[in-house]
TORKOL-4160 file (C-alpha; in steps of 0.2 Angstrom, whole numbers, padded with zeros to 4 digits, m for minus):
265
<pt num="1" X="0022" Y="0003" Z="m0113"/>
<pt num="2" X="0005" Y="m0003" Z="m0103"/>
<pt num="3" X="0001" Y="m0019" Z="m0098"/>
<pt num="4" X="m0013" Y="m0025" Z="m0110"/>
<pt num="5" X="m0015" Y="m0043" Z="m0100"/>
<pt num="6" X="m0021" Y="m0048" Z="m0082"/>
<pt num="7" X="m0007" Y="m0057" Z="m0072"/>
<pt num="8" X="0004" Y="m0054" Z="m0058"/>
<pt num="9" X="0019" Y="m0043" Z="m0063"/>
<pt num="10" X="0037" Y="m0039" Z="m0053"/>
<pt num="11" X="0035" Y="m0020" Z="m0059"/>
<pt num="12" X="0045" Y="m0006" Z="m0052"/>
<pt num="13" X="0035" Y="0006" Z="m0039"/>
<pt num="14" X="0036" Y="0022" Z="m0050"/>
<pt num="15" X="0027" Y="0012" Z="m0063"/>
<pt num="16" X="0013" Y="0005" Z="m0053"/>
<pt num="17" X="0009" Y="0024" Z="m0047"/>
<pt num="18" X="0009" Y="0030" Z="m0064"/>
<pt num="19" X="m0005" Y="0016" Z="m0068"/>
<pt num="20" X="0003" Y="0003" Z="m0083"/>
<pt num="21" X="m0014" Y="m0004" Z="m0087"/>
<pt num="22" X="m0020" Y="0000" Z="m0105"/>
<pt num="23" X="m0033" Y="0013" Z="m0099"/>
<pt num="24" X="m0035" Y="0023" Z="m0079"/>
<pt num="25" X="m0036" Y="0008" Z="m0067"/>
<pt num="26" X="m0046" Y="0007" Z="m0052"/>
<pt num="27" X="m0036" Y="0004" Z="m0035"/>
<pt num="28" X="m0040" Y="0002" Z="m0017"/>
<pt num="29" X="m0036" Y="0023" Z="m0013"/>
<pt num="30" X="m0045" Y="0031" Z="m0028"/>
<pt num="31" X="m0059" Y="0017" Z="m0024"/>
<pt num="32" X="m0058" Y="0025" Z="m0005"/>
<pt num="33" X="m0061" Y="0044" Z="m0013"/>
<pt num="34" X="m0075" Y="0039" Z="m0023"/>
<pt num="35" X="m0083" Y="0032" Z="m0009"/>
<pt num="36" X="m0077" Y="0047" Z="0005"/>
<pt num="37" X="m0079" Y="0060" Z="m0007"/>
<pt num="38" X="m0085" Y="0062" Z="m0024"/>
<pt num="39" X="m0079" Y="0054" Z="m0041"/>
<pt num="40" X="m0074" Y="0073" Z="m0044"/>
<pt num="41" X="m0059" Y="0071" Z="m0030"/>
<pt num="42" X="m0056" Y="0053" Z="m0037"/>
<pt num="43" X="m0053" Y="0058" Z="m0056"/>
<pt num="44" X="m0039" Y="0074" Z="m0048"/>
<pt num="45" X="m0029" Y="0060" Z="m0040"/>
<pt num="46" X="m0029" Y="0049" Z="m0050"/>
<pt num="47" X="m0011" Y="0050" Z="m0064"/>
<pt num="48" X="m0019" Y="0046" Z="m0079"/>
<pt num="49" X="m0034" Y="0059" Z="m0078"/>
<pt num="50" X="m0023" Y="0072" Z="m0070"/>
<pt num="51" X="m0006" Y="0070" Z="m0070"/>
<pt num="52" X="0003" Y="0071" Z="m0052"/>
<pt num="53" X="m0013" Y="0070" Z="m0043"/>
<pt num="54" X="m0011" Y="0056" Z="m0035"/>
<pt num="55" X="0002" Y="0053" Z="m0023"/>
<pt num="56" X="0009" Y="0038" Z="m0016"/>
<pt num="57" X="0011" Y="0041" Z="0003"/>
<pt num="58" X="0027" Y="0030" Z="0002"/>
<pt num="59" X="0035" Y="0043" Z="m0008"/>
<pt num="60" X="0038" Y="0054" Z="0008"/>
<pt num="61" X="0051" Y="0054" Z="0019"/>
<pt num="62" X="0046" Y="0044" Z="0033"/>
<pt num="63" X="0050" Y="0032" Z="0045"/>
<pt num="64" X="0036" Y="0020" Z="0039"/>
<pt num="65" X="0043" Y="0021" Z="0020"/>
<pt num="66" X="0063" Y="0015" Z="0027"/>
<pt num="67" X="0055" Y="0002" Z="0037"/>
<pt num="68" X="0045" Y="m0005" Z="0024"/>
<pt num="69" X="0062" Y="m0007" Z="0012"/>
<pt num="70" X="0071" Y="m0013" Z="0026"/>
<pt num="71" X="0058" Y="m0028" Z="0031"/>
<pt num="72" X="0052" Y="m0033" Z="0017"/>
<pt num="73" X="0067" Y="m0033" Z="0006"/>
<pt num="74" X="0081" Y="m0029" Z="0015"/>
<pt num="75" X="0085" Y="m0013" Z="0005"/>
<pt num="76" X="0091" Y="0002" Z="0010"/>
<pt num="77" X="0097" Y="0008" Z="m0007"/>
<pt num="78" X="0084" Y="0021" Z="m0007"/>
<pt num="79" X="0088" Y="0030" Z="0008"/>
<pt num="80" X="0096" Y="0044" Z="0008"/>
<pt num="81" X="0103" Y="0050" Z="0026"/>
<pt num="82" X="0107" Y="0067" Z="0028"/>
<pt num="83" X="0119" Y="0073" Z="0043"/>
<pt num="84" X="0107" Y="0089" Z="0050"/>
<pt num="85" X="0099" Y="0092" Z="0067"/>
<pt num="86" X="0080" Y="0096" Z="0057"/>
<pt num="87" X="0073" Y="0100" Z="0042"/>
<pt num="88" X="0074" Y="0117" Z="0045"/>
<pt num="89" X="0089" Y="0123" Z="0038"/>
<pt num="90" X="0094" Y="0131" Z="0020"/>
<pt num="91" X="0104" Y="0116" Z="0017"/>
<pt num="92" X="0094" Y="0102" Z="0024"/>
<pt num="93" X="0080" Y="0107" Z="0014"/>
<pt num="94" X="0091" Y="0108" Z="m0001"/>
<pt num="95" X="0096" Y="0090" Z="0003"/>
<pt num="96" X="0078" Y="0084" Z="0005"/>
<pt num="97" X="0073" Y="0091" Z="m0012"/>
<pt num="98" X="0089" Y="0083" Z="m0021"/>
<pt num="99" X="0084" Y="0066" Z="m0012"/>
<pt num="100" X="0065" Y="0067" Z="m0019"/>
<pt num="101" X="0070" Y="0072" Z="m0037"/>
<pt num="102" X="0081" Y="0057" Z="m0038"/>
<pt num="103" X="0068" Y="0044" Z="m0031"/>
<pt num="104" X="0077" Y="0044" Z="m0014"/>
<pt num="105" X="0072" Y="0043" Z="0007"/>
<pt num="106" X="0080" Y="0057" Z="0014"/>
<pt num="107" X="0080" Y="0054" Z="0034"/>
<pt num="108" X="0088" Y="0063" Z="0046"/>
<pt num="109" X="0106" Y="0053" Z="0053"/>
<pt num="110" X="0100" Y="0054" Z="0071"/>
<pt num="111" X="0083" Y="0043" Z="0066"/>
<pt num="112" X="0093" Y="0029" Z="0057"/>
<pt num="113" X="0097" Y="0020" Z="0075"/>
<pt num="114" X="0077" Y="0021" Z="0081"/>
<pt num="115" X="0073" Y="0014" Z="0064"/>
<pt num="116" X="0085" Y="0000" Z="0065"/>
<pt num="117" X="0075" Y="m0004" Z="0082"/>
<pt num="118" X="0058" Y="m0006" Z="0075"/>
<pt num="119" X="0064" Y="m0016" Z="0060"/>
<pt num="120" X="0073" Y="m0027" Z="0074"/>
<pt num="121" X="0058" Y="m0026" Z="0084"/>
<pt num="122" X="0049" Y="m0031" Z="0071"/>
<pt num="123" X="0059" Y="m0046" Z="0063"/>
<pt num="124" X="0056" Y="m0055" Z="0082"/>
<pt num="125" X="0039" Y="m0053" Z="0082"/>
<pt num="126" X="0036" Y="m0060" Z="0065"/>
<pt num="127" X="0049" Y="m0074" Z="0071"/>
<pt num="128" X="0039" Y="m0079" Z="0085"/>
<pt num="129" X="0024" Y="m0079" Z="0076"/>
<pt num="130" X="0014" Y="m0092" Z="0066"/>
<pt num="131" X="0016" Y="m0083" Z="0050"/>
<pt num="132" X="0034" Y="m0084" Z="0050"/>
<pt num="133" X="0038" Y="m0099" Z="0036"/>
<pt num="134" X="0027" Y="m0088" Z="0024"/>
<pt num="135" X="0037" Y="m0073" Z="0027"/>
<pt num="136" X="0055" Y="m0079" Z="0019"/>
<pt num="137" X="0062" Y="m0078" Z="0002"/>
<pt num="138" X="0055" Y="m0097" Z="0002"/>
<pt num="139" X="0040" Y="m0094" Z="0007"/>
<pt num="140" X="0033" Y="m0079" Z="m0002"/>
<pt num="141" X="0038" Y="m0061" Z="m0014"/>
<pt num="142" X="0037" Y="m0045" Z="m0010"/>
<pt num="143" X="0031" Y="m0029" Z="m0019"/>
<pt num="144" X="0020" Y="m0041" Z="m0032"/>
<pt num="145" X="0007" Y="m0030" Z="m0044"/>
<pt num="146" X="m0009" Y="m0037" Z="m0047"/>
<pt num="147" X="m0019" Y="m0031" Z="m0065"/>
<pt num="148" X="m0035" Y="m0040" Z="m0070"/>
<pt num="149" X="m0051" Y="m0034" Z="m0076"/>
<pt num="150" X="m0068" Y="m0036" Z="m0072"/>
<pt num="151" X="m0082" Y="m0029" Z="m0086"/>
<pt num="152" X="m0074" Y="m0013" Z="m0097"/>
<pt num="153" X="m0064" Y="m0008" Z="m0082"/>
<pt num="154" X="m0046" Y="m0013" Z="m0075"/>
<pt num="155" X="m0042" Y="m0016" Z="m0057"/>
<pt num="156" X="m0025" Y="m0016" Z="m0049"/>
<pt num="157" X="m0017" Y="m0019" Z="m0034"/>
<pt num="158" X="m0001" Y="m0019" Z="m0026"/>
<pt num="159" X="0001" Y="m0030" Z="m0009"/>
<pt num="160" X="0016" Y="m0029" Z="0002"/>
<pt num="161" X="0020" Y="m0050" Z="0001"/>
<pt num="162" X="0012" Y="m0063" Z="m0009"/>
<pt num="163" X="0015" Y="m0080" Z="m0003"/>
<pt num="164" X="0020" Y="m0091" Z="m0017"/>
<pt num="165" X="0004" Y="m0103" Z="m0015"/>
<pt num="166" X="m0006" Y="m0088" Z="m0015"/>
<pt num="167" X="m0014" Y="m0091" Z="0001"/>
<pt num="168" X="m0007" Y="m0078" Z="0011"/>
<pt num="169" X="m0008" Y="m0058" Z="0008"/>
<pt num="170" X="0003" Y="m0049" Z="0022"/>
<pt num="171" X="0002" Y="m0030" Z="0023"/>
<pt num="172" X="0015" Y="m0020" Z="0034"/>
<pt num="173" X="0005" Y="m0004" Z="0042"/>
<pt num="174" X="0017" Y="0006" Z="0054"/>
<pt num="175" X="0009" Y="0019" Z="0065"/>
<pt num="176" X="0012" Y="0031" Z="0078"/>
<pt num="177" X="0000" Y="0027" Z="0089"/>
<pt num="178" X="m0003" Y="0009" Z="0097"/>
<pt num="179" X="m0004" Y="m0006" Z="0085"/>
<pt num="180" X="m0017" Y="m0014" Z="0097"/>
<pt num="181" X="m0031" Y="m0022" Z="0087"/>
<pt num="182" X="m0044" Y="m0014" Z="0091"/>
<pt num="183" X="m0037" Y="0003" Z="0092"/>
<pt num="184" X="m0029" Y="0000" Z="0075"/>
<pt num="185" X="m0044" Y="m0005" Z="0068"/>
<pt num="186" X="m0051" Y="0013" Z="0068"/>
<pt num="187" X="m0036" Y="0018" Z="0059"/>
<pt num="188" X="m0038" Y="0006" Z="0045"/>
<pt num="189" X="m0055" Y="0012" Z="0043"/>
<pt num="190" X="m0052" Y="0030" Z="0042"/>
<pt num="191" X="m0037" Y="0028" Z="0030"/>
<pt num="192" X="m0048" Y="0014" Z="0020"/>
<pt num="193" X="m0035" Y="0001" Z="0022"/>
<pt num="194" X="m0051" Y="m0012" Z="0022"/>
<pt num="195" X="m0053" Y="m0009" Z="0004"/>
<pt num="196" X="m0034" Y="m0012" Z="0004"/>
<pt num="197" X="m0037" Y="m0029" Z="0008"/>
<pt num="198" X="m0053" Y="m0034" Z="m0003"/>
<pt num="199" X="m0047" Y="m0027" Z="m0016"/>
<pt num="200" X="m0032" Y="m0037" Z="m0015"/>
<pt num="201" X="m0040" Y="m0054" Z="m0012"/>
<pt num="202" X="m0054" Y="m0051" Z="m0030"/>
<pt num="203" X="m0036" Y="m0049" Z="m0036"/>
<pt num="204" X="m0030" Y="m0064" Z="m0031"/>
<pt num="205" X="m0046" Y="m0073" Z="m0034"/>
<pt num="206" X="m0050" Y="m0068" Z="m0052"/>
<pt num="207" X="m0029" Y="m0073" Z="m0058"/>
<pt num="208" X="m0030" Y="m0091" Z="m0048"/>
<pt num="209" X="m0048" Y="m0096" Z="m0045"/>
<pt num="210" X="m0043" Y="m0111" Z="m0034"/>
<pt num="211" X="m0035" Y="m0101" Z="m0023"/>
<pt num="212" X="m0043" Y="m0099" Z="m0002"/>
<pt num="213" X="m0031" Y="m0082" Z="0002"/>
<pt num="214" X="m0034" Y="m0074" Z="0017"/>
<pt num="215" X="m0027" Y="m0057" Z="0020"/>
<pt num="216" X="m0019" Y="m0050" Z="0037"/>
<pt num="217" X="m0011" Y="m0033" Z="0042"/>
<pt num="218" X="0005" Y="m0033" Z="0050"/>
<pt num="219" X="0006" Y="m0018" Z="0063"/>
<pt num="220" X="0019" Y="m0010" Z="0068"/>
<pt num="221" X="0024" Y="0003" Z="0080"/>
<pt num="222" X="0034" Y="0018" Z="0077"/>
<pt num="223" X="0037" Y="0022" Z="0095"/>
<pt num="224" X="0046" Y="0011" Z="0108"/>
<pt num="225" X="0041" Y="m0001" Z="0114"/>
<pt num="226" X="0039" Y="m0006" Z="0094"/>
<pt num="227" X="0025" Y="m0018" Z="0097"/>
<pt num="228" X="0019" Y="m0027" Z="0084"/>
<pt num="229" X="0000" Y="m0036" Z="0080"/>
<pt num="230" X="m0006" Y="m0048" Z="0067"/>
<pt num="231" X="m0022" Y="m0041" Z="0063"/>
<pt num="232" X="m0036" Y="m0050" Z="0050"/>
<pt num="233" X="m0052" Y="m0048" Z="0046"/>
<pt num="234" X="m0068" Y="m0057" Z="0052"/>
<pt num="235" X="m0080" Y="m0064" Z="0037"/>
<pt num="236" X="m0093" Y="m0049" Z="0042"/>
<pt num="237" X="m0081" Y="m0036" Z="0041"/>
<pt num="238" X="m0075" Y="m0042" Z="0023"/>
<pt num="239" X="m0092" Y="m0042" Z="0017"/>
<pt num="240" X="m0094" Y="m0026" Z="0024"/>
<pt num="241" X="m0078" Y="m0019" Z="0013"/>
<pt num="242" X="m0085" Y="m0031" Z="0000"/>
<pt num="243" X="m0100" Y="m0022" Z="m0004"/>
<pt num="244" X="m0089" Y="m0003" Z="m0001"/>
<pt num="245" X="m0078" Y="m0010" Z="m0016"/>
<pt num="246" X="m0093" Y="m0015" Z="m0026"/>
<pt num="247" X="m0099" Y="0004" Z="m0026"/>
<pt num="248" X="m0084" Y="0009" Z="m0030"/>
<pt num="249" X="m0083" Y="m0002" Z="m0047"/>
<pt num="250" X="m0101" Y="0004" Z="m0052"/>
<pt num="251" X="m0097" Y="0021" Z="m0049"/>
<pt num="252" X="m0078" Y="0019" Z="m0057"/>
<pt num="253" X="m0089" Y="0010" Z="m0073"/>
<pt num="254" X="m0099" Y="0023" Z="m0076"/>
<pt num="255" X="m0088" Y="0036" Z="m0074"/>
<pt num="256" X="m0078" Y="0030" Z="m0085"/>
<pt num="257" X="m0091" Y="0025" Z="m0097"/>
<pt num="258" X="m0098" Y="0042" Z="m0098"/>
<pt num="259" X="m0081" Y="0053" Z="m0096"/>
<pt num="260" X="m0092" Y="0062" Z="m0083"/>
<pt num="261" X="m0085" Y="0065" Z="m0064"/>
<pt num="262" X="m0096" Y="0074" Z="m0054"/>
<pt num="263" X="m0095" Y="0081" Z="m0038"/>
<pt num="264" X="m0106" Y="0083" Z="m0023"/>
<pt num="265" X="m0126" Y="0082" Z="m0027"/>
């Protein structure tokens, strides 16, 4: 059944991909193709205008996926470890496919020990840094979905922790290359992460007015030596992204107004 009333909600992942809002929600990725592409390529991934279009990257069998269970909710009942050298076998294959058909992680044995290292890795920096209180089952929730609307449209979002007073938005990024600020930053861009982050914080804003949330990416490195950086964003570079999201909602209004998704002009 969809969800006909803005709030915060504890809703399974499978359910926040298939969209539960009453009519097809805007989120931070289809806002990223219509802004990157066309509304065209946004209406073919999105679930509700063309079933199975878009995919959740977290549905694949990565490392970044098992680490994200593993951190932020100390949950590994999604894995699915299979006992090959590579994917390239008959059976592996097999296995992989019978893992994704029942909602499962299928990783290789020989990558479990790596991935325990980075989510170690990873537990000390965030120890050791000043966001540590709001990261504990005290402190904060993970996997929260945020529905609200703004005009005739519906907005959601789904941000990796929530601290309780809803001053604090964390996202864990894990990459393969450095988490270095910087560096990372280009990243973020090109996978439109930044829209990520405002989209989560209107969220925020239009459910608990009085809140002051800030939003910071938590980086972390896939390769030894597992680094880990603590990255937010300046009042220039949010306006910046602000004004991206803005486009977005127009365009995604009057799309949905007129039932018309064009392509390139």
């Amino acid at each position: 059944m969809p969800i006909d009333q803005p709030g915060l909600y504890q809703i399974p992942l499978n359910e926040y991909i298939a969209d539960p809002c009453p009519v097809p929600s805007l989120s931070a990725s289809i806002a990223h193709a219509l802004i990157t592409e066309s509304p065209l390529h946004a209406s073919m991934r999105h679930p509700r205008l063309h079933p199975g279009g878009e995919r959740d990257q977290s549905a694949k069998a990565d490392i970044g996926t098992i680490v994200h269970g593993l951190l932020l909710e100390n949950d590994e009942s999604r894995v699915m470890i299979v006992e090959a050298d590579d994917w390239r076998t008959k059976d592996a294959k097999a296995q992989r496919e019978a893992a994704y058909t029942a909602g499962h992680v299928p990783v290789l044995a020989k990558q479990m020990g790596s991935i325990r290292e980075i989510v170690a890795a990873a537990k000390s920096a965030m120890a050791q840094s000043e966001l540590a209180e709001a990261f504990t089952p005290q402190g904060g929730k993970a996997e929260q979905t945020l529905l609200w609307q703004e005009g005739e449209i519906w907005l959601r979002s789904r941000p990796d922790w929530i601290t309780n007073d809803h001053r604090l938005i964390l996202d864990l990024k894990t990459t393969t290359g450095s988490a270095e600020p910087t560096a990372w930053l280009r990243t973020m861009l090109s996978n439109g992460n930044d829209l990520q982050a405002v989209l989560g914080l209107r969220g925020i804003k239009t459910l608990d007015p009085t809140s002051r949330c800030q939003f910071v990416f938590w980086v972390v490195e896939q390769n030894p030596p597992y680094a880990s950086s603590f990255v937010g964003l300046s009042p220039q570079f949010l306006e910046m992204s602000e004004h991206k999201i803005e486009r977005a909602i127009r365009d995604w209004t009057d799309c949905m107004t007129t039932n018309t998704w064009p392509g390139f002009p």
